[in-house]
N, C-alpha and C positions, 0 to 999 in steps of 0.2 A: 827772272825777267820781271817788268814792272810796266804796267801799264795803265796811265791815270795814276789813281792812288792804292792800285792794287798790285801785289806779289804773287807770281808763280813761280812754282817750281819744279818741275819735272825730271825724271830721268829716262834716257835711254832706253828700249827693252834690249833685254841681251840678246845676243846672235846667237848664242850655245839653245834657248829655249826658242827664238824662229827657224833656225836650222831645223828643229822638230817637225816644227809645226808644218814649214813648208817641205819636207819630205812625206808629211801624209795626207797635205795635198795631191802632191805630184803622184802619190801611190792613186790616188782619185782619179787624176790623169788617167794615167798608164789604166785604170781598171774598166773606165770608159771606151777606151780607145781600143779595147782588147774585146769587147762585149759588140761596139760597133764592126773590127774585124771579124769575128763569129757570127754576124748577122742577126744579134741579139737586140740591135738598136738599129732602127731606119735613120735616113740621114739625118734628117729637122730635129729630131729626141736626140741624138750624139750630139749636134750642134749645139742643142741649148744645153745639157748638161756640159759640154766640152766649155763654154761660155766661163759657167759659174765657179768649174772648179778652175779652170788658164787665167782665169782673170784677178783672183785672190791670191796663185800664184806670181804673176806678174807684178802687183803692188805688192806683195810679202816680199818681193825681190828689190824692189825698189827702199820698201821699208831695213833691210839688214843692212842696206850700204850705209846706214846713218845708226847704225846699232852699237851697242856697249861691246866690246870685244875684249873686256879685261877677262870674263869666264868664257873658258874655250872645252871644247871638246881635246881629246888625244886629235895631233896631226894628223893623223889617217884616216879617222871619222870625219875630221871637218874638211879633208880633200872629198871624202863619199858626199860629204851634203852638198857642197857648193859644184860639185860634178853632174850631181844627178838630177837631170834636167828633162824635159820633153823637146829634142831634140830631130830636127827632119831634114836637116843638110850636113853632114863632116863639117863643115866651117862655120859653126853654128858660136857666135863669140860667149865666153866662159863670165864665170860673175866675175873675177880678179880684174880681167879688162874691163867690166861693164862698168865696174865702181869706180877705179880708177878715172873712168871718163865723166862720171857723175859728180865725183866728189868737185872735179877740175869745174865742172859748169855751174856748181855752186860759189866756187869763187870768184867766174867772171859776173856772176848772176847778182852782185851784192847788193842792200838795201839802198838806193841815194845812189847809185851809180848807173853810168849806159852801157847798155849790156854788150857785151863785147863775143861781137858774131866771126871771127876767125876759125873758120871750121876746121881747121889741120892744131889751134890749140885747142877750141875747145868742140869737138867732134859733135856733140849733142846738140851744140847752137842750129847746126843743120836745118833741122827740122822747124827751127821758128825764122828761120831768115829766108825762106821761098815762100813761094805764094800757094793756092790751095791744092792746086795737082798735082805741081814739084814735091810737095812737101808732103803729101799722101802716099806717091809715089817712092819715096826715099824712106815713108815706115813703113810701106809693104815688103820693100826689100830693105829692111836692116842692115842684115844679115853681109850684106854682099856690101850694101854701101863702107858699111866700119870697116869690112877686111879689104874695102880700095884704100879707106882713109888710114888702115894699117899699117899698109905695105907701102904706100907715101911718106907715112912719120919710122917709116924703117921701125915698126915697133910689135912685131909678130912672138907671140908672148909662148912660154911652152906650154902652159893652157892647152890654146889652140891644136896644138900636136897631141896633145892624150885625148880630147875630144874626138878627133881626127881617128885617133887608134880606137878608141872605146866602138864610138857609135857608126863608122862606116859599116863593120861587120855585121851589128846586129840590124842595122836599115837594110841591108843587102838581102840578111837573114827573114825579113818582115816582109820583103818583097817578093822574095823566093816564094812565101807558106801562104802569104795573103793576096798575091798580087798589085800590080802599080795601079787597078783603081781605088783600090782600099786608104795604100801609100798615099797619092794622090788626094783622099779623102782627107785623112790627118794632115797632110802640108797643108792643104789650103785653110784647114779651120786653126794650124797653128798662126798661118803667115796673118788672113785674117784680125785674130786676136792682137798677135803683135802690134800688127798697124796700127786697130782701132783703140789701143793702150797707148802707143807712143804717139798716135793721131790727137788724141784726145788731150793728153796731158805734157804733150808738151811745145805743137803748134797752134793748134787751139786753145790753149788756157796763157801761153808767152805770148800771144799775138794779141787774143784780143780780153783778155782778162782786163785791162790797165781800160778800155776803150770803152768797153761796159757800163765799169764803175766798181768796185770794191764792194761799197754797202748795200748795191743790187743783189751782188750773188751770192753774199751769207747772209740776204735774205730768201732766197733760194724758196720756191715753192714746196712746200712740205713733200707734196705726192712724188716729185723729183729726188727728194731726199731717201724716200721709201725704197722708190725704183733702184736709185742707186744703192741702197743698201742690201737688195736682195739679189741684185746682180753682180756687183762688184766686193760684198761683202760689209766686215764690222772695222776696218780700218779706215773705208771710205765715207760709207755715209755720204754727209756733205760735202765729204775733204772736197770734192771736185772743185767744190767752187772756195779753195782758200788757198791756192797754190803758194798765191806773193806771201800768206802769212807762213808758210812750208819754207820760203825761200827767206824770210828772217830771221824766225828759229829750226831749222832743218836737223834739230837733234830731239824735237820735240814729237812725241808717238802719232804718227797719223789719227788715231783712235783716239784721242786727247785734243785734236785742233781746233775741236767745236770750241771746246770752254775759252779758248784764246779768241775764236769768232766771235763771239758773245761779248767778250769783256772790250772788243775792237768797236763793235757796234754800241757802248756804252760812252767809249769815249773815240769818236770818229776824229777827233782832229789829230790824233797820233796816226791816222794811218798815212798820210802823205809821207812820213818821216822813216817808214819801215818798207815803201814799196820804190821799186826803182823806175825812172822814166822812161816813156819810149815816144 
């Protein structure tokens, strides 16, 4: 890519080494969540730890769907990686559908074009085409929203059915040994999490990223950069505030978008030409 007079070049991380990486998150997960069920962690300490490690998870999830997939694990391990998830309902939707739906929202999402909010094609628009309730409201239930907007596109994937078979019995099992306040405990700080991931990054930064201004928000105050960095991790950083440049080169590593930030603010009159209108 080129920008002004300057050349980058980037590639992809593979999915074979985030598959790793976000399996020993998620063991982080599960090892929190298991310390708060034994009454090892009061709520407010499981909440903030549940925060740091759901939420690295969450963007690492987001980061594999734009990933190098020519080096793979064996089929069976990389059914394990993209399965094993922190998981608090049976119809809890799988990465195969989540990506599929992402990859779709990057195409209506193109640089120079109007973003095209048909939510039965492109299910994710959801979230940026209501207003601030509706649209809070529809990341807190996910979950439930996609498996409406599912079973409308007649597109119920068998994904969903091994989730269904995997993790009903062991929620069952978790309720049985720990009880439904514990249960209860972990749903709300996953649903939570969710929301205030899909709240954040996708009706709040489509909605009013463009309205802001571009070269406000990769100016971004440092201390915000920090915050974000020690909450959300080494992929975000500042990502928060470079979404439109995410959605021009969307193969480019989260962890790398600064240097693109940088070279955008050297030469600002390229950026009209890479973000789309609204």
């Amino acid at each position: 890519m080129k920008i002004g007079n300057e050349e980058y070049k980037f590639r992809p991380e593979p999915k074979k080494a985030m598959d790793l990486e976000i399996f020993i998150l998620l063991c982080g997960v599960y090892a929190v969540v298991f310390f708060y069920a034994f009454d090892y962690l009061s709520w407010p300490v499981f909440y903030l730890l549940f925060h740091i490690f759901y939420m690295r998870v969450f963007i690492g999830n987001h980061d594999r769907m734009h990933a190098d997939r020519t080096k793979k694990w064996p089929r069976p391990l990389e059914l394990f990686f993209e399965h094993f998830a922190m998981v608090v309902t049976p119809w809890d939707e799988p990465f195969d559908s989540i990506r599929a739906k992402h990859r779709t929202h990057h195409v209506t999402h193109l640089p120079n074009r109007e973003p095209d909010h048909n939510v039965l094609k492109d299910p994710h628009s959801l979230y940026e085409a209501k207003g601030f309730f509706q649209s809070f409201f529809y990341c807190l239930f996910y979950e439930e929203v996609q498996l409406i907007i599912d079973i409308k596109n007649k597109h119920i994937t068998l994904s969903r059915l091994v989730r269904l078979i995997i993790y009903l019995p062991l929620q069952i099992l978790f309720i049985g040994y720990f009880g439904w306040q514990k249960f209860l405990g972990v749903f709300f700080a996953v649903r939570i999490m969710s929301a205030m991931g899909w709240f954040l990054f996708s009706w709040f930064l489509h909605v009013h990223m463009y309205q802001f201004g571009i070269l406000k928000q990769l100016r971004a105050a440092r201390f915000i950069q920090y915050i974000f960095g020690i909450f959300n991790g080494r992929r975000v950083k500042d990502g928060f505030f470079h979404h439109a440049v995410h959605h021009a080169w969307p193969h480019v590593p989260s962890a790398k978008l600064h240097i693109l930030d940088e070279a955008l603010m050297r030469h600002p009159e390229q950026i009209p030409q890479m973000i789309q209108t609204h």
